[in-house]
N, C-alpha and C positions, 0 to 999 in steps of 0.2 A: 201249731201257731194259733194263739189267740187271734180272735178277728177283730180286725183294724190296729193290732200291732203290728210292728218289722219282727223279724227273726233280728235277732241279736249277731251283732257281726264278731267277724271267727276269732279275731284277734286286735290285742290295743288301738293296733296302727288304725285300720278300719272303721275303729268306734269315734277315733280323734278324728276322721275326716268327716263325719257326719255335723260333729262340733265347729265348722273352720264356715265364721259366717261373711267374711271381709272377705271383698278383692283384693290385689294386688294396693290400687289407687286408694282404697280407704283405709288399709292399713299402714302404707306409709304416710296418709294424714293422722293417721290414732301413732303413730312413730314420733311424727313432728312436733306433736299437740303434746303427747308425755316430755319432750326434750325440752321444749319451749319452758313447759311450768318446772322441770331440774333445774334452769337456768336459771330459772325467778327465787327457787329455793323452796321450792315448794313442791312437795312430793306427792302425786295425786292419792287417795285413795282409792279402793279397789271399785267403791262405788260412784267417784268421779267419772271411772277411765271406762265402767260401765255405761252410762250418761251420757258424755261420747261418743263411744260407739253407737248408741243411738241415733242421736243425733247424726251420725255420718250415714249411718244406713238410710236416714228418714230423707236425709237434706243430699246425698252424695258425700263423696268425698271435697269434690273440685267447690263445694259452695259453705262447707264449711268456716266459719270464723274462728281461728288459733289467734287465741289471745288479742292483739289488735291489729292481727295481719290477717290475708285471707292464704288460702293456701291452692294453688294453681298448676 
């Protein structure tokens, strides 16, 4: 092992759970926030829904602003 890297994990499943940066509550605000803007007709981009998820991690989920609701 390189120092100050991880060992590489054994298999796919393992490597995705290193990737999974959302709760539960933030991700079904980043769920609501994608639904809200299909509604509008308007499809986010990948770098929208990145931006977002920012934002939710930064601010929480519960104080987030979707569109011109809040989401609670």
């Amino acid at each position: 092992m390189i120092q100050g890297c991880q060992a590489r994990a054994s298999n796919t499943c393992e490597s995705h759970t290193f990737m999974q940066y959302l709760t539960t509550n933030q991700d079904n605000a980043l769920v609501a926030w994608i639904s809200e803007q299909e509604k509008r007709a308007f499809a986010p981009s990948y770098i929208d829904i990145r931006e977002m998820v920012e934002k939710i991690i930064q601010f929480g989920a519960r104080s987030v602003v979707i569109a011109t609701c809040r989401v609670l």
